[in-house]
C-alpha positions as CSV (number, residue, x, y, z in Angstrom):
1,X,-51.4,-25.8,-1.9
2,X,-50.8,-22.9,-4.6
3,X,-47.1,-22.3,-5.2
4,X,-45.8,-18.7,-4.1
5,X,-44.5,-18.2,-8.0
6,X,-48.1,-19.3,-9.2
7,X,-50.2,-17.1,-6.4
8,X,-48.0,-13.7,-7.9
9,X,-48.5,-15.0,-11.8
10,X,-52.4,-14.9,-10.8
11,X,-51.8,-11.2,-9.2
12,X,-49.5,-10.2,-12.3
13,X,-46.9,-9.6,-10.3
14,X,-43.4,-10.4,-10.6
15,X,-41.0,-11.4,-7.9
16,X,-37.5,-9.7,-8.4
17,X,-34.1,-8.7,-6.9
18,X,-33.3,-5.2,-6.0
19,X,-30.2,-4.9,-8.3
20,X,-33.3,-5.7,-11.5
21,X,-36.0,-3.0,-10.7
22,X,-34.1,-0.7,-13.3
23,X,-35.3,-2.5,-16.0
24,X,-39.0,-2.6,-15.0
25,X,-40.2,0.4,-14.6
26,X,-43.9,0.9,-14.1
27,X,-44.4,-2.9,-13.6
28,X,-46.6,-4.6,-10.4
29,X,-43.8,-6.8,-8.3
30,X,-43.1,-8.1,-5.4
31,X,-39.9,-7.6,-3.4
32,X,-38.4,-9.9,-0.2
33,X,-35.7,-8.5,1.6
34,X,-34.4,-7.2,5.3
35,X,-35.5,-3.8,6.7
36,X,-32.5,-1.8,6.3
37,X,-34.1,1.4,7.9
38,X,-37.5,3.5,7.9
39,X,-38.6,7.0,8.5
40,X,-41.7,9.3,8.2
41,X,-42.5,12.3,6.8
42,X,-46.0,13.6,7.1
43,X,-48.8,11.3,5.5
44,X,-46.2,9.3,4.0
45,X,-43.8,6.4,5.6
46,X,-40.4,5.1,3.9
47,X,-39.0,1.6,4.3
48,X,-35.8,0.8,3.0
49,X,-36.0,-2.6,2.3
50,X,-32.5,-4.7,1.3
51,X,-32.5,-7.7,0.1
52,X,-28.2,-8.4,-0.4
53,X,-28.0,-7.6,-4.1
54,X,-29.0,-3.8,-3.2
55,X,-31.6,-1.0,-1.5
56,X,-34.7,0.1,-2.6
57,X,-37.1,2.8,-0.7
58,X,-40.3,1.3,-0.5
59,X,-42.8,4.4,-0.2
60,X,-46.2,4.1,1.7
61,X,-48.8,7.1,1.0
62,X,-51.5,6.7,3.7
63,X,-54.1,7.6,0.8
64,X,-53.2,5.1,-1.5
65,X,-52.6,2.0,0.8
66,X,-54.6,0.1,3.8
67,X,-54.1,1.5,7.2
68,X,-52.8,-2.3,8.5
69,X,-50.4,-1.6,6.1
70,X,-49.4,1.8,7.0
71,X,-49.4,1.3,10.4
72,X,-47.3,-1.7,9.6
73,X,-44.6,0.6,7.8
74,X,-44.6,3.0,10.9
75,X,-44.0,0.3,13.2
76,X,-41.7,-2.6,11.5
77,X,-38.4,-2.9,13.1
78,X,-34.7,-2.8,11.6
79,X,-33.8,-6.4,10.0
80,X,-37.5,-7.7,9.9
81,X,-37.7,-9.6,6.9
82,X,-41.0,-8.6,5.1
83,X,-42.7,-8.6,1.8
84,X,-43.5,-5.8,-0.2
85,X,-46.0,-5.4,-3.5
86,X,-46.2,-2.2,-5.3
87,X,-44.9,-0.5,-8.8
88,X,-41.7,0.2,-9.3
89,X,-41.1,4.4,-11.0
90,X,-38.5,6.1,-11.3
91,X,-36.8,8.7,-8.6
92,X,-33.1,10.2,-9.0
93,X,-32.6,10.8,-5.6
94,X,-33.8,7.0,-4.0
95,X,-31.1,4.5,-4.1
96,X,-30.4,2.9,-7.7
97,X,-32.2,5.9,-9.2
98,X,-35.9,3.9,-8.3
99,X,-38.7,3.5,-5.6
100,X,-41.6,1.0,-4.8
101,X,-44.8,3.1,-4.6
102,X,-45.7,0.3,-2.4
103,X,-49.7,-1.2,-1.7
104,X,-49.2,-3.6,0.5
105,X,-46.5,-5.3,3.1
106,X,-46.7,-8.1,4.8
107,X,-44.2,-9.4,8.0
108,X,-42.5,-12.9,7.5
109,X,-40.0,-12.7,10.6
110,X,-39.5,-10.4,12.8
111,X,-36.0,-8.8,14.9
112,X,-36.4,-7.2,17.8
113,X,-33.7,-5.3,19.2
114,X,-30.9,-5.8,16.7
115,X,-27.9,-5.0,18.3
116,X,-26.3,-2.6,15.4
117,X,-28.0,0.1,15.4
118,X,-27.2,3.6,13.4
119,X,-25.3,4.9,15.6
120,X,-21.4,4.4,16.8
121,X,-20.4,1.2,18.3
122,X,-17.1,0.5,19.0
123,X,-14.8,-2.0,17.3
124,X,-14.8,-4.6,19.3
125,X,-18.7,-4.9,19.6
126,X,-19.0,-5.0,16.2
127,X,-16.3,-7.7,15.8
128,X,-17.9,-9.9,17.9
129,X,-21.1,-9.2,16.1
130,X,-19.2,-9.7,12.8
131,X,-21.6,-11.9,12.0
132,X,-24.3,-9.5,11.6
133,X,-21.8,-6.5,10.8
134,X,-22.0,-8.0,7.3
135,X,-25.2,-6.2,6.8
136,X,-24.2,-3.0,7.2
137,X,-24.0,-0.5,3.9
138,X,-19.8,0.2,4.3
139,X,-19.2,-3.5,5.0
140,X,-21.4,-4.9,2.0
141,X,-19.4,-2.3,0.1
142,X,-16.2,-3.7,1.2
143,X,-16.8,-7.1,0.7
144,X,-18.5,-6.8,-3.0
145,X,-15.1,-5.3,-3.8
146,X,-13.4,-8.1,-2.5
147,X,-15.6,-10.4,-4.4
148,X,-14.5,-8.4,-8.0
149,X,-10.8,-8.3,-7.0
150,X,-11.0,-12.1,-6.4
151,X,-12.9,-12.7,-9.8
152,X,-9.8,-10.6,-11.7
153,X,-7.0,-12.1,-10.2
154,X,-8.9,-15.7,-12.1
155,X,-9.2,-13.7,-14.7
156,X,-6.1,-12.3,-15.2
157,X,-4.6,-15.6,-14.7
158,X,-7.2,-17.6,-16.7
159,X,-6.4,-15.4,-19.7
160,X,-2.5,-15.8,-19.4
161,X,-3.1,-20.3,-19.5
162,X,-2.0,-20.7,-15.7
163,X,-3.3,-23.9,-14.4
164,X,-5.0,-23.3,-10.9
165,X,-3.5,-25.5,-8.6
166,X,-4.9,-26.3,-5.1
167,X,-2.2,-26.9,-2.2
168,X,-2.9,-28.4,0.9
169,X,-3.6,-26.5,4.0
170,X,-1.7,-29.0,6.5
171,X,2.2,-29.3,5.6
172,X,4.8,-30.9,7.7
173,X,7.2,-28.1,7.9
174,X,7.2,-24.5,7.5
175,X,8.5,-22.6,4.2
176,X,9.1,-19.1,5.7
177,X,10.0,-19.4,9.6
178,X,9.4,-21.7,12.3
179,X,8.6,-19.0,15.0
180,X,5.1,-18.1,12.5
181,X,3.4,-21.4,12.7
182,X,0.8,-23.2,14.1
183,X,1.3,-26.3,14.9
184,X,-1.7,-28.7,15.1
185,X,-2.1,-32.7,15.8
186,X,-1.9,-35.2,13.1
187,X,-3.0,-38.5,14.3
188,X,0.3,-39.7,16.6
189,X,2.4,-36.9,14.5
190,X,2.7,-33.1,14.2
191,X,2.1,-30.8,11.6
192,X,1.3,-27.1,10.7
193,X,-1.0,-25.2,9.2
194,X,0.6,-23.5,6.4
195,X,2.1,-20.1,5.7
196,X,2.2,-20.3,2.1
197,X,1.4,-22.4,-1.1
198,X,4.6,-21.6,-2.5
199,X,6.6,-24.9,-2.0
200,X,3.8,-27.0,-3.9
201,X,3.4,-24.1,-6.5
202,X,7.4,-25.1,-7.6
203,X,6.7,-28.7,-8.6
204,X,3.7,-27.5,-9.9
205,X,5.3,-25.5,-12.3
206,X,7.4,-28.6,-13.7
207,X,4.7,-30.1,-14.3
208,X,2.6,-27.3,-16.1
209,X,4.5,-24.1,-16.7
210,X,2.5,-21.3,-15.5
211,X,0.5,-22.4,-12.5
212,X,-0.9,-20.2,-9.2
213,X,-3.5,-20.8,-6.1
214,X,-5.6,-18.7,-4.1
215,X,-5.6,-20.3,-0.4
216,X,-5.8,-19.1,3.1
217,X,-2.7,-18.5,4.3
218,X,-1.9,-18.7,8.6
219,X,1.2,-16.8,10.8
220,X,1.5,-17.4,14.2
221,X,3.3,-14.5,14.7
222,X,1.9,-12.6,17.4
223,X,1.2,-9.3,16.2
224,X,-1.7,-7.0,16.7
225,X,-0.8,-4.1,13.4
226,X,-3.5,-3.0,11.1
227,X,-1.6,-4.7,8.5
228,X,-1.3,-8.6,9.8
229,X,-4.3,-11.1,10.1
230,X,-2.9,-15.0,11.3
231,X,-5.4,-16.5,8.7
232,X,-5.3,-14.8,5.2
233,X,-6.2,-15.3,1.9
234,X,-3.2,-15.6,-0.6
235,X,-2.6,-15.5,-4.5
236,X,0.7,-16.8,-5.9
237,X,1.6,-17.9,-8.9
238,X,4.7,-19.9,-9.9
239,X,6.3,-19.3,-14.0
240,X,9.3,-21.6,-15.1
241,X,11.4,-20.4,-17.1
242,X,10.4,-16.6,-15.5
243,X,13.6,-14.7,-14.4
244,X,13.4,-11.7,-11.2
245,X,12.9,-9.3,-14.1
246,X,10.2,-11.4,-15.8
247,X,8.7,-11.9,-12.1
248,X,8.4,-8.3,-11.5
249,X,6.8,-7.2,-14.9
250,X,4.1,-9.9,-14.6
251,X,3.6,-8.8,-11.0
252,X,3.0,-4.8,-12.2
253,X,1.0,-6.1,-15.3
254,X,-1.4,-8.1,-12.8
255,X,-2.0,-5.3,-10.2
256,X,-2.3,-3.2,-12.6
257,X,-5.1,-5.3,-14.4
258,X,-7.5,-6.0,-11.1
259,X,-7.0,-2.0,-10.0
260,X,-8.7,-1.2,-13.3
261,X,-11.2,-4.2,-12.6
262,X,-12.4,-3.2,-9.4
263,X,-12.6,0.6,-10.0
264,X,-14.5,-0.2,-13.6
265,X,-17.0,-3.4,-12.3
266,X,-17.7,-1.6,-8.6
267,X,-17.5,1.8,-9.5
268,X,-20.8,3.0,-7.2
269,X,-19.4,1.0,-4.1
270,X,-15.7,2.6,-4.4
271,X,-18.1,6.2,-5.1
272,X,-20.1,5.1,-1.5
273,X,-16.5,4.6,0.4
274,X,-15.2,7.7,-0.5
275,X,-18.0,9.6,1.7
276,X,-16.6,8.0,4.9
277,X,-14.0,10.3,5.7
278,X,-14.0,12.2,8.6
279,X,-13.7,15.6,6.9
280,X,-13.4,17.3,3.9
281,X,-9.5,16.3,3.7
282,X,-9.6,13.1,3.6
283,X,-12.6,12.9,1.7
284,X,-10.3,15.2,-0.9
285,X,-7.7,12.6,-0.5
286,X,-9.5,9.2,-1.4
287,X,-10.9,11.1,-4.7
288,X,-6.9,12.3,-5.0
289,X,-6.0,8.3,-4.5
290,X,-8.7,6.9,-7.0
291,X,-7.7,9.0,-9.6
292,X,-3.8,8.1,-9.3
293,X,-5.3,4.4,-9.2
294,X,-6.6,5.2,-12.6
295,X,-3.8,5.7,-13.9
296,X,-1.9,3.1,-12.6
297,X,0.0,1.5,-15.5
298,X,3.6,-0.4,-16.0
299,X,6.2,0.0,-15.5
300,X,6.3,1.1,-11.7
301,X,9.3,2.6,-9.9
302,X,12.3,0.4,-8.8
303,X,14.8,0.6,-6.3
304,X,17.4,-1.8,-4.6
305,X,17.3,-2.5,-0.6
306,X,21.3,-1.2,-0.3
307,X,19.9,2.3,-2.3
308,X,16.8,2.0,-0.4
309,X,19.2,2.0,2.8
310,X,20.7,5.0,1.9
311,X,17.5,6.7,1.1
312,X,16.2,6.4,4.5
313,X,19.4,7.7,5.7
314,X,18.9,10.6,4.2
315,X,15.5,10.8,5.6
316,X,17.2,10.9,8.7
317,X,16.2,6.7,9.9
318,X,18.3,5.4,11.9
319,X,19.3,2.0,9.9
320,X,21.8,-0.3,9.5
321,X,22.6,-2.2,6.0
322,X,21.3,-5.7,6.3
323,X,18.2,-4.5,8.7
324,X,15.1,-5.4,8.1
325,X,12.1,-2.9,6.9
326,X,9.3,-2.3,9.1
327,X,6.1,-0.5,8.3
328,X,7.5,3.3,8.6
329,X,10.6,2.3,6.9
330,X,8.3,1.2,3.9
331,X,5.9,4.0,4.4
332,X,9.0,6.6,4.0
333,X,10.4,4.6,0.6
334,X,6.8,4.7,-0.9
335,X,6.4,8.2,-0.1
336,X,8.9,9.3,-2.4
337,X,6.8,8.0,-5.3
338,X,3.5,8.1,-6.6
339,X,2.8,4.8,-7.6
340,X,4.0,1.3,-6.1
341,X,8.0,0.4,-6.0
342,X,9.7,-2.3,-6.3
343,X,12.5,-2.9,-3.8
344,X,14.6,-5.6,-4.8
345,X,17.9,-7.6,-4.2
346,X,17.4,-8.2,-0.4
347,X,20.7,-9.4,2.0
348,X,20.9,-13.0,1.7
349,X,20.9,-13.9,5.7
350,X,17.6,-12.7,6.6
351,X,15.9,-13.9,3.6
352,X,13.6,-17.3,3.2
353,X,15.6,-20.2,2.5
354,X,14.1,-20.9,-1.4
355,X,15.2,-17.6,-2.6
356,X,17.9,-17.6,-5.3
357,X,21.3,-16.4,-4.3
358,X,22.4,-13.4,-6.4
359,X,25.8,-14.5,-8.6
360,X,26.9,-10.7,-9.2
361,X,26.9,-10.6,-5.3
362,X,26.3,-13.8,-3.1
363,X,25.3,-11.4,0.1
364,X,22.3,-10.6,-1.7
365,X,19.1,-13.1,-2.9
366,X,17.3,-12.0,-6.0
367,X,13.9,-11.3,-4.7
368,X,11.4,-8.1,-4.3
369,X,8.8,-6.6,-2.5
370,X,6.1,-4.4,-3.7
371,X,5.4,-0.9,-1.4
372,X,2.3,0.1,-1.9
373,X,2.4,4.4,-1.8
374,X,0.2,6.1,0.7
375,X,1.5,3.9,3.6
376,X,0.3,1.0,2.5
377,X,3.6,-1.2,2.6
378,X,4.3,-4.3,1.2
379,X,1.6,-5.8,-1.0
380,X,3.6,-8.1,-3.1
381,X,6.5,-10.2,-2.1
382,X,8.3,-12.5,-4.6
383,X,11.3,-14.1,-5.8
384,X,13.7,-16.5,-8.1
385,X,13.9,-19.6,-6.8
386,X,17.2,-21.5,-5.9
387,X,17.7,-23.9,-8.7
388,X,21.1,-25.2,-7.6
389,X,20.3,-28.1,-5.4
390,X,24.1,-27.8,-3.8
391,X,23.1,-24.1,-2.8
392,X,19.3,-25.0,-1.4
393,X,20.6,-27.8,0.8
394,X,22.9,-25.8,1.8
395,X,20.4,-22.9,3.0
396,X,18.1,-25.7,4.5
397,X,21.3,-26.6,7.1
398,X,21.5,-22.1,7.7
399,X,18.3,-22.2,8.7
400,X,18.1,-25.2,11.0
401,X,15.2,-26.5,8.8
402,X,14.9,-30.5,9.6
403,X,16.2,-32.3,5.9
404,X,13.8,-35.0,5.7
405,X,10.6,-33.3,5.6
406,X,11.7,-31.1,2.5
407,X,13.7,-34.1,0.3
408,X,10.3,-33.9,-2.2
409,X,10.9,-29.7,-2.9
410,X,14.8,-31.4,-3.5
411,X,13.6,-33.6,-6.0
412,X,12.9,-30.7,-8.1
413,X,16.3,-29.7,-8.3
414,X,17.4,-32.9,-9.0
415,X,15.4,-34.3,-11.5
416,X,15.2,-31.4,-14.1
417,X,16.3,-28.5,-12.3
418,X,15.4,-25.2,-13.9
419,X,15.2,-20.9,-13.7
420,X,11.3,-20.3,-12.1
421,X,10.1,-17.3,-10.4
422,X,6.7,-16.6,-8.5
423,X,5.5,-14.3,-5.9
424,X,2.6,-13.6,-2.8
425,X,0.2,-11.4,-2.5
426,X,-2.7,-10.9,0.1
427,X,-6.2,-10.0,-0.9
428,X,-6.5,-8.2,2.2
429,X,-3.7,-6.2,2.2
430,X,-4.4,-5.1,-1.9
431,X,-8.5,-4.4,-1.1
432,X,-7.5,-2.1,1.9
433,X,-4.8,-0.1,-0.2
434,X,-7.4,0.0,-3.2
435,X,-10.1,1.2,-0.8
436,X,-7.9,3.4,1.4
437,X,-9.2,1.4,4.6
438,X,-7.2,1.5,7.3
439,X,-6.8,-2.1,8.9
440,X,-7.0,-5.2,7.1
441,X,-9.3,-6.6,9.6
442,X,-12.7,-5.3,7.7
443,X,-11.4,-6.6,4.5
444,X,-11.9,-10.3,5.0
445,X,-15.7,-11.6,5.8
446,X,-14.4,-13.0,9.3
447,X,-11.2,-11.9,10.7
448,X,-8.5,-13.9,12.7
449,X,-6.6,-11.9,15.0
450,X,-3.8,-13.0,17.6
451,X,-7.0,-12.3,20.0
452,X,-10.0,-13.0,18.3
453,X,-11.3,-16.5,16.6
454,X,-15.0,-15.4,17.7
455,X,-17.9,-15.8,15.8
C-alpha cells in the first residue's frame, strides 16, 4: 500500500499546517483540518477549514474545480474533517493574510449536527460541552495565551537559576485553612488534596536556594465568584535568603516580564479579543488596558493594609481595622492607581500560620498581596516566612493545626533555620486580568466549580 506522504510527493504536493502557508506561496499542498465554517457567494463557495494551529479559507470557483467537488463544498457540515488540495496565494483580507484556491476536497469524517453552532448559547450549555467549546475562535484564543503565559513564567524563572521542584498533590494537613480542603481516602487513613505547594517549596529552598513549582492547586471553599475555581493552577516560587522587600521586587519584575511576553508572542490573539466587547466602550477600554499593560514596568505602587483601611474609609466603606478584604474592597484600593499595588503588612490573627511576625509591630505579619487595577483583585499573594521555630510552633497551637503532621516543615527551623520569602500566584486569575475576561472559568481548558466536575 502507497504511503499518504509518498502518494502527495508523486502529485507534488506538500502536506502542511495552517500556521506554514505564509511561507509558500504559489505552491500545490494539501491541507487536513476541521470545518470551521462555509458560505457562498455566487459561482464561488468558501470553506474555512481549521486545523488547531490556525484558519485558512479554502476558495472553490465552480469553473475551475469538479462539480462533486463543488457540490461537496456547498454541502459539508461544520466540524467535518476533510482534505483539501489546491495553491496557496496571497489575500489581505482571508485569515493569516492567505487562501487555498482549492481543486479538490475530499470528506474523511463527517459531524452531523454539532451542538455549537454560531449563534448564542448560554453558559451552561457550553460548559457542559466544554469539551467541544475548545474549538471555538475566542476559546482557542484564550487558551494559546495561556499556553505563552505558562512558557514565561519557565522562562522567567529558568533564566534567574530556580530549580523546578514538583510537590505532591496529596498532603496530610492543610497549609492555609482547614475549612478549604478536600479531604480524600488514603488506604485506612485520611488525607487532602492540597491548597498550595508552599510548605514543600520551604525545604526546597534549603536545599537549592531559588526553587518554584507550577501545580494544580484545590479549595473547598464553597464559593461560586467569577474569581474562585476549587482546582487551579499555581506558580510559587520560594528564595532563601529573600526578605518581604526582596519578595515584592521579584514579584513586580516577574509580572512584569510575562505581561510583555504574552502581549509580544500572541499579539494577533490579544488583537482578536479585543473585538468582543459589547460596544464601542468597552471595545475602547480593552485597547485603553493593553496599552497601560505596555507599559507596565517596576516599581508598582505600595500601600500598607492599616493605610489601606483608612483609604476605604474615606471612600465611604464601612470597615473595621483587622477586617478582611473582599473583592469591592480590593477593587476600590486598585482603582486609585493605574497599575498593580502592593498591600502589605496584614494583622497577624487572620493571617496563615507560616507567615513571619512583623518585630517593629507583632499585630502585624510581613506579608502582601498584589491588586490587580481594573477590578481585578488579588493576583499575587506572598510572604516572609517564620524562621523562629519558638514563634511557628507557637502559631501552629493558634490555629488548632494537629503538631504531628507538620514536625518535617519544623525541621527546617531547627536544623539551619534561615530569612526566605516566596509567594502564589494563579494562572487563571493573571490570564483573565491580562485579557480583560470576566470569570476565571474560561481561562483554564476544563473548569472545576463548586457545581460542576462535568466533562
Amino acid at each position: 500500500m502507497i504511503s499518504l506522504t509518498k502518494r502527495y510527493q508523486e502529485l507534488n504536493f506538500r502536506m502542511l499546517w495552517i500556521e506554514e502557508l505564509g511561507k509558500h506561496i504559489g505552491e500545490k499542498v494539501i491541507l487536513r483540518g476541521w470545518v470551521y465554517n462555509r458560505r457562498d457567494s455566487g459561482k464561488v463557495r468558501f470553506v474555512l477549514l481549521r486545523d488547531g494551529t490556525g484558519i485558512c479559507q479554502c476558495v472553490f470557483a465552480d469553473s475551475e474545480v469538479e462539480k462533486k467537488y463543488f457540490e461537496l463544498a456547498d454541502s459539508v457540515n461544520q466540524e467535518s474533517l476533510v482534505e483539501v488540495e489546491g495553491t496557496i496565494r496571497e489575500f489581505d483580507r482571508a485569515p493569516g493574510g492567505v487562501e487555498l484556491a482549492a481543486r479538490s476536497m475530499k470528506l474523511l469524517a463527517d459531524s452531523v449536527d454539532y451542538p455549537i453552532t454560531p449563534k448564542e448559547h448560554g453558559i451552561d450549555f457550553l460548559l457542559s460541552r466544554r469539551h467541544l467549546w475548545l474549538r471555538s475562535s475566542r476559546q482557542h484564543a484564550l487558551l494559546r495565551c495561556r499556553d505563552t503565559l505558562i512558557r514565561a513564567f519557565h522562562e522567567f524563572f529558568g533564566e534567574r537559576g530556580f530549580i523546578l521542584i514538583d510537590p505532591p498533590m496529596i498532603t496530610p494537613t492543610s497549609c492555609e485553612g482547614t475549612t478549604e480542603l478536600f479531604e480524600i481516602s488514603y488506604f485506612d487513613d485520611k488525607a487532602y488534596l492540597s491548597q498550595s505547594g508552599q510548605l514543600y517549596m520551604e525545604p526546597a529552598a534549603a536545599a537549592f536556594g531559588k526553587v518554584y513549582c507550577l501545580a494544580p492547586s484545590f479549595r473547598a471553599e464553597k464559593s461560586k465568584t467569577r474569581r474562585h475555581l476549587t482546582e487551579f493552577w499555581h506558580l510559587e516560587p520560594e528564595v532563601a535568603f529573600l526578605d518581604l522587600a526582596g519578595d515584592m521586587e521579584l514579584a513586580e519584575e516577574m509580572l512584569s516580564f510575562v505581561v510583555k511576553e504574552l502581549l509580544e508572542g500572541r499579539s494577533t490573539e490579544i488583537e482578536f479579543l479585543g473585538t468582543w466587547g459589547k460596544n464601542k466602550q468597552e471595545k475602547r477600554a480593552f485597547r485603553e488596558h493593553i496599552e497601560l499593560l505596555k507599559n507596565l514596568n517596576p516599581p508598582f505602587y505600595r500601600i500598607t493594609y492599616t493605610d489601606a483601611v483608612k483609604l476605604l474609609a474615606k471612600k465611604g466603606v464601612n470597615i473595621q481595622w483587622g477586617d478582611k478584604f473582599g473583592a469591592d474592597e480590593e477593587a476600590i484600593i486598585s482603582a486609585v492607581y493605574d497599575k498593580p499595588v502592593f498591600c502589605h503588612r496584614y494583622p497577624k490573627r487572620s493571617a496563615p500560620f507560616y507567615m513571619k511576625e512583623d518585630p517593629e509591630n507583632p499585630e502585624l505579619v510581613k506579608n502582601f498581596d498584589l491588586l490587580a487595577p481594573e477590578g481585578y483583585g488579588e493576583i499575587i499573594g506572598g510572604s516572609q516566612r517564620e524562621d523562629d521555630l519558638a514563634k511557628l510552633e507557637a502559631a501552629i497551637e493558634r490555629h488548632n493545626l494537629p503538631r504531628e503532621p507538620l514536625e518535617w516543615y519544623l525541621d527546617i527551623r531547627r536544623y539551619g533555620t534561615f530569612v526566605h520569602s516566596g509567594f502564589g500566584i494563579g494562572v487563571e486569575r493573571t490570564l483573565a486580568w491580562i485579557t480583560q475576561t470576566h470569570h476565571i472559568r474560561v481561562t483554564i481548558p476544563y473548569p472545576r466549580l463548586m457545581d460542576r466536575i462535568y466533562p
